[in-house]
MOPAC internal coordinates of N, CA, C and O (Angstrom, degrees):
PM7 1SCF
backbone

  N    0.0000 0     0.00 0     0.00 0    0    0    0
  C    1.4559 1     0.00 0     0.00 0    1    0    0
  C    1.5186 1   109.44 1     0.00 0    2    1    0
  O    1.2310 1   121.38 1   -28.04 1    3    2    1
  N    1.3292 1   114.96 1   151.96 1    3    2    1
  C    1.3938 1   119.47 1  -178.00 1    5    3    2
  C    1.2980 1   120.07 1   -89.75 1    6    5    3
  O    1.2310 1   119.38 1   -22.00 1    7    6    5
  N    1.3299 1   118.80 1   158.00 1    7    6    5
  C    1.9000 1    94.27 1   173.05 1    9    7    6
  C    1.2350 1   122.76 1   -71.87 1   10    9    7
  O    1.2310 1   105.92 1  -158.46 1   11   10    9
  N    1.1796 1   143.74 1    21.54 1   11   10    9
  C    1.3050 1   151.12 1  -150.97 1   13   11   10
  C    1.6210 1   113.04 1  -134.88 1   14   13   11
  O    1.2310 1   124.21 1   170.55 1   15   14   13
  N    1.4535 1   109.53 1    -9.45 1   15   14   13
  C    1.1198 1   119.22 1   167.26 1   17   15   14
  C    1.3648 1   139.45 1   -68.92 1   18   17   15
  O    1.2310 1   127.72 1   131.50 1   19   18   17
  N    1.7079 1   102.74 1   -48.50 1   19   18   17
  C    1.2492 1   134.75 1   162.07 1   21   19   18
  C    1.9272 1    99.52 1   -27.29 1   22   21   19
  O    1.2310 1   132.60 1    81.68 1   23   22   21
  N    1.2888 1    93.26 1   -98.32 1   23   22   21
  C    1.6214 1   114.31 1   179.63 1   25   23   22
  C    1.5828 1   108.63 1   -19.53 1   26   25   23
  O    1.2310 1   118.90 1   116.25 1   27   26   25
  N    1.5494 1   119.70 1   -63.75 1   27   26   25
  C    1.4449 1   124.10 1  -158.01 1   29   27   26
  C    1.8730 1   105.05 1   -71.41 1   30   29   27
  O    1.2310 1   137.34 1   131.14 1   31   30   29
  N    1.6570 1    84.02 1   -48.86 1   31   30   29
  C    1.7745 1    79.40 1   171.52 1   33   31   30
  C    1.3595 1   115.85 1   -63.67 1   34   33   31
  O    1.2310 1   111.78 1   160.01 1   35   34   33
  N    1.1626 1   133.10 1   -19.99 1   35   34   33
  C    1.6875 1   123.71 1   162.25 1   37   35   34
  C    1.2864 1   117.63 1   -60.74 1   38   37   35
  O    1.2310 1   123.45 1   127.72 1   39   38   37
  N    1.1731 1   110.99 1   -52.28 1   39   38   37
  C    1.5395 1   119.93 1   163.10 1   41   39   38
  C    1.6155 1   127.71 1   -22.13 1   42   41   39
  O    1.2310 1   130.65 1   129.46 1   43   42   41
  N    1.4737 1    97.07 1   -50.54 1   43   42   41
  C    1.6045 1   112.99 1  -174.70 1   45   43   42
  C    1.5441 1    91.48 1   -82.73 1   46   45   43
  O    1.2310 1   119.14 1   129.47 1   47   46   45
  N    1.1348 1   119.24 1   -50.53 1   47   46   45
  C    1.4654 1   111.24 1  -173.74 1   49   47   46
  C    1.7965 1   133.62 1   -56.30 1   50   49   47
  O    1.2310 1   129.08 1   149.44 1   51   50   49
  N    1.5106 1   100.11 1   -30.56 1   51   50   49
  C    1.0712 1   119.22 1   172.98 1   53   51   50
  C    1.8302 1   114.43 1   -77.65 1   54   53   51
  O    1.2310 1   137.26 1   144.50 1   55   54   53
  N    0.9599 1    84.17 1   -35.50 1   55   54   53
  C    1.7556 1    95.14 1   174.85 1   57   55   54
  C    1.6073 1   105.53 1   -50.90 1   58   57   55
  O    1.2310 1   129.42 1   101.88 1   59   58   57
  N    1.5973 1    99.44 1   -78.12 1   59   58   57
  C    1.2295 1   125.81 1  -175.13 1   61   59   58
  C    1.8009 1    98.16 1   -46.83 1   62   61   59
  O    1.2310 1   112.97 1   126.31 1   63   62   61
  N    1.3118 1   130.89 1   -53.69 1   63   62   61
  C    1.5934 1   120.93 1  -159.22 1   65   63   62
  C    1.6458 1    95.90 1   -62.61 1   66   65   63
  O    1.2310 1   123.80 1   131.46 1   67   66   65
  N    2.0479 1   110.32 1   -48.54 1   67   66   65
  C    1.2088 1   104.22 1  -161.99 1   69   67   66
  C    1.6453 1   109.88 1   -59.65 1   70   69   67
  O    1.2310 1   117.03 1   139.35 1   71   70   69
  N    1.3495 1   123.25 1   -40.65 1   71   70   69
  C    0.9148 1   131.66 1  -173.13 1   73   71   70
  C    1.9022 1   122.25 1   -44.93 1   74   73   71
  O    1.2310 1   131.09 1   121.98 1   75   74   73
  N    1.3106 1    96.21 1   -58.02 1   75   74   73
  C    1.7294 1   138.77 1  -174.77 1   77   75   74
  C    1.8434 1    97.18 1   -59.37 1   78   77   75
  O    1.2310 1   135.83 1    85.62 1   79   78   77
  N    1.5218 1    86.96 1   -94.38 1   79   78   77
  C    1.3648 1   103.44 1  -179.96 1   81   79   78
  C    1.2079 1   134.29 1   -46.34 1   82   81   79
  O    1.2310 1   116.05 1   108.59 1   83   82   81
  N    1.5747 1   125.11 1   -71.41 1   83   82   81
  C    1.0311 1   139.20 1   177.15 1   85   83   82
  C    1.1775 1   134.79 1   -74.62 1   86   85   83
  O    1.2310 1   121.73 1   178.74 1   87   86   85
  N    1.6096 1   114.29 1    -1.26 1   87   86   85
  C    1.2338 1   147.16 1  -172.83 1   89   87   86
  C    1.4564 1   121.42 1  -125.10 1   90   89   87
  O    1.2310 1   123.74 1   140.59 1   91   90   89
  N    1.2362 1   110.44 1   -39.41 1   91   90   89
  C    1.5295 1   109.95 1   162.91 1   93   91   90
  C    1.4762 1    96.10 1    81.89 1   94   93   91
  O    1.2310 1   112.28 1   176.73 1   95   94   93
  N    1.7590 1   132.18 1    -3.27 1   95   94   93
  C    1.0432 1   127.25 1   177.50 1   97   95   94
  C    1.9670 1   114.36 1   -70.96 1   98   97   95
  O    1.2310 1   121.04 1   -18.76 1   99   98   97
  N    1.4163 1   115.62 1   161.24 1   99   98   97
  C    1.6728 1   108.08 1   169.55 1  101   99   98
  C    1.3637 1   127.07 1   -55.97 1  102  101   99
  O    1.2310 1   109.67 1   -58.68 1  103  102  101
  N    1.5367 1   136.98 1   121.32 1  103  102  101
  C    1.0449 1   110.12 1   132.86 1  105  103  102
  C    1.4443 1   137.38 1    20.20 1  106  105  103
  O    1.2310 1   119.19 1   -92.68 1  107  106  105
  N    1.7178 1   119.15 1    87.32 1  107  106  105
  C    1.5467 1   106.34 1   145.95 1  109  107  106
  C    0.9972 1   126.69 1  -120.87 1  110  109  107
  O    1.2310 1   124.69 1   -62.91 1  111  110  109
  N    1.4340 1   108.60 1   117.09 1  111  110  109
  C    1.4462 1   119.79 1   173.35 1  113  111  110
  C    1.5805 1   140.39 1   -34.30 1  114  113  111
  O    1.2310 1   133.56 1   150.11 1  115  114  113
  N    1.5761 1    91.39 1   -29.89 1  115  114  113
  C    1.2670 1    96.97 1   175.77 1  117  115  114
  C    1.6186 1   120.73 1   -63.82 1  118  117  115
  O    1.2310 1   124.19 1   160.78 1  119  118  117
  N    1.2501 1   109.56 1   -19.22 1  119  118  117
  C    1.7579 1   112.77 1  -176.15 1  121  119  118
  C    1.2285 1   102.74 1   -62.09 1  122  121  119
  O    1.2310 1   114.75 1   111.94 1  123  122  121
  N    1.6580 1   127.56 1   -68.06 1  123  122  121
  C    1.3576 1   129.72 1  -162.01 1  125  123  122
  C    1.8731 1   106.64 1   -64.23 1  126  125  123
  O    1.2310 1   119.49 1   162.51 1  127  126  125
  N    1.2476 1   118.58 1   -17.49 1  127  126  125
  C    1.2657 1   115.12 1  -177.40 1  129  127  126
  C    1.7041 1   117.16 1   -89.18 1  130  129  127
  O    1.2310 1   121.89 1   152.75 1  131  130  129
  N    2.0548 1   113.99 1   -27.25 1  131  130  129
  C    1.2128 1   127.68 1   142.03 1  133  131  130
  C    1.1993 1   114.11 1   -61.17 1  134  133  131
  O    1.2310 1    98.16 1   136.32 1  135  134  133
  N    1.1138 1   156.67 1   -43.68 1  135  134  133
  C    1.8391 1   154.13 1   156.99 1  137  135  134
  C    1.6831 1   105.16 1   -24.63 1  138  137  135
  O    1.2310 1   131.72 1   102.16 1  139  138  137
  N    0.9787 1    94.99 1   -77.84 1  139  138  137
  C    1.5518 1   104.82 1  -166.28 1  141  139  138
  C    1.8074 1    98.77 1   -66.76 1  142  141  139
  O    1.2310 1   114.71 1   154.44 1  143  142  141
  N    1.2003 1   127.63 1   -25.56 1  143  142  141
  C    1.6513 1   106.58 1  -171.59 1  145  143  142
  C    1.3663 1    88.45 1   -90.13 1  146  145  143
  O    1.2310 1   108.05 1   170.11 1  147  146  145
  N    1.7202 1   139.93 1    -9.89 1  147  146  145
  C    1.1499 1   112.98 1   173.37 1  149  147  146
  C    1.4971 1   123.10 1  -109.33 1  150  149  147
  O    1.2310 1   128.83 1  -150.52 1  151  150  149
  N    1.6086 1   100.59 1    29.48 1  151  150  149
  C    1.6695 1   107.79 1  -174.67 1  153  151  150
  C    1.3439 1    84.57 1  -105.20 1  154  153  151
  O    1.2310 1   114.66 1   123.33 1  155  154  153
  N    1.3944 1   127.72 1   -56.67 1  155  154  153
  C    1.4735 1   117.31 1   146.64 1  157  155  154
  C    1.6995 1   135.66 1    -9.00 1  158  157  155
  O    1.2310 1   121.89 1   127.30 1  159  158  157
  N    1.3254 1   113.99 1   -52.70 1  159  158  157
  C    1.5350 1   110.57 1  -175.00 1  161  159  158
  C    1.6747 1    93.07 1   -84.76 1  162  161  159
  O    1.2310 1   117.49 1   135.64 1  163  162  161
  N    1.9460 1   122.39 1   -44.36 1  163  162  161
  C    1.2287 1    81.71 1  -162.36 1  165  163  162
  C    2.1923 1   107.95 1   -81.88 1  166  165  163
  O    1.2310 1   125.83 1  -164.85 1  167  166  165
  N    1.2054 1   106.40 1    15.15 1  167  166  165
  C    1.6223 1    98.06 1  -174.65 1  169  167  166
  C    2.0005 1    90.76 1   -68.59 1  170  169  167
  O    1.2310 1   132.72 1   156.21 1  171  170  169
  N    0.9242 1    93.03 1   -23.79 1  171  170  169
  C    1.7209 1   110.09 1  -173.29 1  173  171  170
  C    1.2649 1   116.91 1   -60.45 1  174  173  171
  O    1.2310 1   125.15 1   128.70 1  175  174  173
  N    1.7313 1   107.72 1   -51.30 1  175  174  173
  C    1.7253 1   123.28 1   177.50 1  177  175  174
  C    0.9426 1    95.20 1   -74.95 1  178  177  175
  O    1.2310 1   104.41 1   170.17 1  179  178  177
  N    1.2360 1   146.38 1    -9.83 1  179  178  177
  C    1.7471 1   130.07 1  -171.98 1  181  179  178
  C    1.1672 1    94.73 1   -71.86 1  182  181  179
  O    1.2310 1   113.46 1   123.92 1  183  182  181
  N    1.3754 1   129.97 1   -56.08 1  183  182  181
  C    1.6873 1   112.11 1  -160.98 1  185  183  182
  C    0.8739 1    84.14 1   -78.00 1  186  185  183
  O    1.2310 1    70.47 1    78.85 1  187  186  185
  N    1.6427 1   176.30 1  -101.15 1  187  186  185
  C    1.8090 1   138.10 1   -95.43 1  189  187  186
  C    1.5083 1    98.76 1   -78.35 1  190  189  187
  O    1.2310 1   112.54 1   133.23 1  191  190  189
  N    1.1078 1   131.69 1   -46.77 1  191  190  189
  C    1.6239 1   144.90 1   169.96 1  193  191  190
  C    1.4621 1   130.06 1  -118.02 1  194  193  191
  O    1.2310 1   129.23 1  -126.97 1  195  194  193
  N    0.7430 1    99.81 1    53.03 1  195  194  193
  C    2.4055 1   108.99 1   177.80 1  197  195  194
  C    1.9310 1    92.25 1    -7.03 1  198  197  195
  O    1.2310 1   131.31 1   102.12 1  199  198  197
  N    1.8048 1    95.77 1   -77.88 1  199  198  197
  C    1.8127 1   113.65 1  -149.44 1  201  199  198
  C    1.5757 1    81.48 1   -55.45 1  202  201  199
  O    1.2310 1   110.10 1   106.37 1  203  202  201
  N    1.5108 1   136.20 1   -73.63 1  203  202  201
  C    1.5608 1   134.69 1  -164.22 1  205  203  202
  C    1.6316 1   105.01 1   -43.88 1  206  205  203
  O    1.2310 1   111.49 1   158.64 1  207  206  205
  N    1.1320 1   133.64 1   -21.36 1  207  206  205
  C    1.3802 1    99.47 1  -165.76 1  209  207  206
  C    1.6143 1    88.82 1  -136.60 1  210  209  207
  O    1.2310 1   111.47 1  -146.39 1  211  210  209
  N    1.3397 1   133.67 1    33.61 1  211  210  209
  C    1.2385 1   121.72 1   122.88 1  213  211  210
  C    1.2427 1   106.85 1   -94.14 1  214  213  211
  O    1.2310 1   104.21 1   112.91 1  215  214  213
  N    1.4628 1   146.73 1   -67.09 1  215  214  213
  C    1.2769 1   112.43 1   170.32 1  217  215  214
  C    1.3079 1   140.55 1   -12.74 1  218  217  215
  O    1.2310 1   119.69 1   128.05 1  219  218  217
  N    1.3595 1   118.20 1   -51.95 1  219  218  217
  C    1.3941 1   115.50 1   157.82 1  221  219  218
  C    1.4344 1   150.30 1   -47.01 1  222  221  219
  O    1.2310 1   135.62 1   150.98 1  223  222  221
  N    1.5447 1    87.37 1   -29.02 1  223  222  221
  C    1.5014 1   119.80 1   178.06 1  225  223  222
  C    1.6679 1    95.22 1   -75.99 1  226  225  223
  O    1.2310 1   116.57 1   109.81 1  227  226  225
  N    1.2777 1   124.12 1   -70.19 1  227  226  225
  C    1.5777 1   120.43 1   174.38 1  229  227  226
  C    1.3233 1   129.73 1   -83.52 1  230  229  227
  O    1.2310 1   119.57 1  -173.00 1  231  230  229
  N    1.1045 1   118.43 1     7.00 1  231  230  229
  C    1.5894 1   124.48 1   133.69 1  233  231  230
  C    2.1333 1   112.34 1   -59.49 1  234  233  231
  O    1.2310 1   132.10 1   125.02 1  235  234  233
  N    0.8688 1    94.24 1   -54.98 1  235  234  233
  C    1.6377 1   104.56 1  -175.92 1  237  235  234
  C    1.3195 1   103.01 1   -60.37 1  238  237  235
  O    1.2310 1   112.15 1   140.25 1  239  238  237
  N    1.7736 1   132.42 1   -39.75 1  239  238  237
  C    1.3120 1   128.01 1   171.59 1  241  239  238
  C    1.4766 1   111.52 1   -45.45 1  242  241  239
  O    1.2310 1   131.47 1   124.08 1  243  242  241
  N    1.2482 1    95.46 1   -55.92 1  243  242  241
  C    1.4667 1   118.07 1  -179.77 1  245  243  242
  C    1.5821 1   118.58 1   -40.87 1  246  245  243
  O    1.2310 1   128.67 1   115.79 1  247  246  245
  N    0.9390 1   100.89 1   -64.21 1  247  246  245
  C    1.5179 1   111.58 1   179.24 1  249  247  246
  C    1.8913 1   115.59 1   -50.21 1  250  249  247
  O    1.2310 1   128.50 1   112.10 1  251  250  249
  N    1.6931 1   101.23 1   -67.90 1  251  250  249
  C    1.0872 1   108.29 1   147.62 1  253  251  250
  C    1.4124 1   144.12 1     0.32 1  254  253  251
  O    1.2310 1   122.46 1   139.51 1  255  254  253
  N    1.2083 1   112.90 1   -40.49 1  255  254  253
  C    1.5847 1   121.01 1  -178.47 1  257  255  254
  C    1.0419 1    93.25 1  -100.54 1  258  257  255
  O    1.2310 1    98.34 1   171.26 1  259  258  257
  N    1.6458 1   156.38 1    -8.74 1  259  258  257
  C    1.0769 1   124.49 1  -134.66 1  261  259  258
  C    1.9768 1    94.52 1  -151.87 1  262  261  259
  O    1.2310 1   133.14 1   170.32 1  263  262  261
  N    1.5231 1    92.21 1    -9.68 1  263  262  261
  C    1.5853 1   100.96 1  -175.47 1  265  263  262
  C    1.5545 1    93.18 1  -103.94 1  266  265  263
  O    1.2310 1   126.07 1   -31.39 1  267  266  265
  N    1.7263 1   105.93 1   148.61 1  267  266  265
  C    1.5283 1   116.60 1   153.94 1  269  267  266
  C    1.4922 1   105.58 1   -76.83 1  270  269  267
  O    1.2310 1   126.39 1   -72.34 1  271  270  269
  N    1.5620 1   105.32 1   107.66 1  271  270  269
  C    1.5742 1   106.70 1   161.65 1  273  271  270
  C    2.0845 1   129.55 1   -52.25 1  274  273  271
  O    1.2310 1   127.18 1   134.55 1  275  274  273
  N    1.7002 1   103.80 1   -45.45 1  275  274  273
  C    1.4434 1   128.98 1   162.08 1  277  275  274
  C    1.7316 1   109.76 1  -128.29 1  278  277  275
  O    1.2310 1   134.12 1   -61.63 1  279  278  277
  N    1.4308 1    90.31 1   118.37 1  279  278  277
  C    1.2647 1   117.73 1   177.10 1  281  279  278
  C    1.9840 1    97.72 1   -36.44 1  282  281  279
  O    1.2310 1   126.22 1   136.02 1  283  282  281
  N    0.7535 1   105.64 1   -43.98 1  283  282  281
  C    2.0530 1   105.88 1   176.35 1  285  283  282
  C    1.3933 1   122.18 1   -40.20 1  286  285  283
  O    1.2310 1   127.52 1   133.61 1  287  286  285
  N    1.8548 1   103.13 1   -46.39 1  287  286  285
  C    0.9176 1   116.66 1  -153.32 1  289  287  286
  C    1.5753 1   108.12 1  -115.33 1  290  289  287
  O    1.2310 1   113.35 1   -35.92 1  291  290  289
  N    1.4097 1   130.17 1   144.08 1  291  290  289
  C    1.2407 1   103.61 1  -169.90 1  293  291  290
  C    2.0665 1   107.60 1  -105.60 1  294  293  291
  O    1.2310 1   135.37 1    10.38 1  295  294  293
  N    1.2462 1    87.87 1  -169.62 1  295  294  293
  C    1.7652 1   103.45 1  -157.69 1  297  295  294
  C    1.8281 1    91.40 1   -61.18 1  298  297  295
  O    1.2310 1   124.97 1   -33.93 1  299  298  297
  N    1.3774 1   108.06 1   146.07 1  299  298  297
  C    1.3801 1   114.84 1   169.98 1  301  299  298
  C    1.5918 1   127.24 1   -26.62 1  302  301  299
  O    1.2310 1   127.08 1   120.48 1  303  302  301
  N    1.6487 1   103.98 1   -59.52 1  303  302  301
  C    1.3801 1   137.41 1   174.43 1  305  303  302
  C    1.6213 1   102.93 1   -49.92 1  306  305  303
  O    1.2310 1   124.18 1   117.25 1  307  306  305
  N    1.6367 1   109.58 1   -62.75 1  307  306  305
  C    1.2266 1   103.31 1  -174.21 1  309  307  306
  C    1.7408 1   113.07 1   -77.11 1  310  309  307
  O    1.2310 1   121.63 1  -164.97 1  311  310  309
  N    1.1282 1   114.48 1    15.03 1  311  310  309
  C    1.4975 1   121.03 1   170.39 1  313  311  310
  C    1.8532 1   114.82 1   -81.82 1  314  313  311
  O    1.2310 1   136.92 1   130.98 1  315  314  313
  N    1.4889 1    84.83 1   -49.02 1  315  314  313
  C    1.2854 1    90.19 1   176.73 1  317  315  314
  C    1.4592 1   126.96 1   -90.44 1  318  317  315
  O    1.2310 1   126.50 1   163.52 1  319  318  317
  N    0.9768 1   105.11 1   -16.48 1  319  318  317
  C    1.4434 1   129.83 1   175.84 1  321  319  318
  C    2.1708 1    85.86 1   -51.24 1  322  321  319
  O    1.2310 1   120.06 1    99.12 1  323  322  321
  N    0.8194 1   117.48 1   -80.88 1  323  322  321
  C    1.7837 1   144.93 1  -170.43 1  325  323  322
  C    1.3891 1   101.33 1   -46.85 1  326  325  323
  O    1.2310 1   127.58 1   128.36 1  327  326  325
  N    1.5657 1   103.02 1   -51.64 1  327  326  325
  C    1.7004 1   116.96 1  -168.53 1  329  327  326
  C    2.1999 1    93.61 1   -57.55 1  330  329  327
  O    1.2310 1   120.41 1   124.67 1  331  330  329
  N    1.0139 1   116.82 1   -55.33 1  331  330  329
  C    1.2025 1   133.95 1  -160.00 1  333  331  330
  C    1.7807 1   118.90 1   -62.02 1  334  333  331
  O    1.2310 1   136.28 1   127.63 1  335  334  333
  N    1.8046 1    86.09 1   -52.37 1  335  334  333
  C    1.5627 1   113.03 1   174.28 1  337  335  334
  C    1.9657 1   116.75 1   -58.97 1  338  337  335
  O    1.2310 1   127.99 1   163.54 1  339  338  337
  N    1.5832 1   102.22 1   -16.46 1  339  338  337
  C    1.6086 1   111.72 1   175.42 1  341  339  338
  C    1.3974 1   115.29 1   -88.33 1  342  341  339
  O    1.2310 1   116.28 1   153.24 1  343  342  341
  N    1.2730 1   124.68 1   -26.76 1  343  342  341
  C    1.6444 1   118.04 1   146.63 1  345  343  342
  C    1.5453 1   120.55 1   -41.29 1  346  345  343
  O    1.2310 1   120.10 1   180.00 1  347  346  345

């Protein structure tokens, strides 16, 4: 596995939990099937640039938590942020 995997498959995962779980919104398939074709491209960018495209990869984690993917649904952070605050 590449180092770049780690990161992107979190990506999909976090999507998918906030989405699923914490959201109660449907299933879209399309995430886990974009996950994997782009853990794919970056296992790919590693050899022209290793340092650029793990950075990229955890820059994108980064972002991730903190962006609304669908305007419906809100940002990871603010999922849990809410999920937490009901205890």
């Amino acid at each position: 596995m590449s180092r770049t995997t780690g990161p992107i498959l979190a990506i999909g995962g976090i999507t998918v939990a906030n989405r699923v779980i914490f959201n109660g919104a449907p299933m879209d398939w399309r995430v886990p099937i974009a996950t994997g074709i782009t853990a794919m491209a970056f296992s790919l960018a590693e050899r022209l640039s290793e340092k650029g495209a793990v950075l990229l990869a955890y820059v994108a984690l980064v972002s991730v938590l903190f962006t609304r993917l669908d305007p419906a649904v809100p940002a990871p952070i603010e999922s849990v942020n809410k999920w937490l605050n009901k205890k």
